[in-house]
C-alpha positions, 0 to 999 in steps of 0.5 A: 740204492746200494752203498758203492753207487751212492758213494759213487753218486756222492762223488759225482756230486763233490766234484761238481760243487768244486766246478762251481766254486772254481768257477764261482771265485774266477768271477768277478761279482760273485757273492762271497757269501755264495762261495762260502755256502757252496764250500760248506756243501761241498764239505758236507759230502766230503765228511759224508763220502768219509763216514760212508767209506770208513763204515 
C-alpha cells in the first residue's frame, strides 16, 4: 500500500469516526463512555494522518 492511499484510507476512516460520534451524542442513551472511546479513535488516526504527513 503506498504512503498517498493509506493517508487517504486513514482520512476516510477519521471522518466516519466523526459520523459516529455525532451521531453518537444526538442520541439520547448512548454511553458517554462509548463516545469517549470513539474520540480517543478518532484522535489517534488524527495524530497518525499528522505524523504520515509531516514524514
Amino acid at each position: 500500500m503506498s504512503l498517498s492511499s493509506h493517508l487517504e484510507e486513514l482520512r476516510r476512516k477519521h471522518e466516519n469516526l466523526k459520523a459516529e460520534v455525532e451521531e453518537a451524542q444526538r442520541s439520547p442513551g448512548y454511553d458517554q463512555y462509548a463516545i469517549s472511546d470513539l474520540k480517543k479513535q478518532k484522535l489517534k488516526v488524527k495524530e497518525e494522518i499528522f505524523r504520515l504527513s509531516a514524514a
